[in-house]
C-alpha positions in Angstrom: -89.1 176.6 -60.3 -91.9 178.9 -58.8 -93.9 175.3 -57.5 -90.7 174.3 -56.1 -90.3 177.6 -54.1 -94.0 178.0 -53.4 -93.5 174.4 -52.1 -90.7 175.1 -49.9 -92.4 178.4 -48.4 -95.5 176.6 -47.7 -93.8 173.8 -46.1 -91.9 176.6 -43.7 -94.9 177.8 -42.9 -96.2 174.0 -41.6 -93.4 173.8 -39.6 -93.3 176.9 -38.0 -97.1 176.0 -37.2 -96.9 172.4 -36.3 -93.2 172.3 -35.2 -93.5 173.4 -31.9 -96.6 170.6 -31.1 -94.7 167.8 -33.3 -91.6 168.6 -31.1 -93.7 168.0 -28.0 -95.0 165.1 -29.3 -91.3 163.9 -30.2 -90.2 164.6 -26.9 -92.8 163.0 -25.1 -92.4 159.9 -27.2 -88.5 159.8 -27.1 -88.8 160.4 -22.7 -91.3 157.0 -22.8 -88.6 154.9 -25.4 -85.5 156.2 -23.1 -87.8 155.5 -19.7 -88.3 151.7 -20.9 -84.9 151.6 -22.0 -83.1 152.7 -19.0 -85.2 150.0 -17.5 -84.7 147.2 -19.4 -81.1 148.0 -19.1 -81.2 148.2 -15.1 -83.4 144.9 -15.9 -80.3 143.5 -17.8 -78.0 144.6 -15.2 
């Protein structure tokens, strides 16, 4: 039970470290997907 909640306290801590750069990343990568979607729609259209 202690591994379990040292787990879960180190994996808070890699979020609140990496979270705000993964969400970037995320972001960037989901603007590019709903850029080429828009325009393959428009495409459709």
């Amino acid at each position: 039970m202690s591994y379990y909640k040292q787990y879960i306290v180190y994996l808070k801590l890699f979020i609140f470290k990496k979270g705000r750069l993964l969400a970037s990343a995320l972001d960037r990568y989901w603007n590019f997907f709903y850029i080429c979607s828009c325009k393959s729609n428009v495409i459709q259209l």
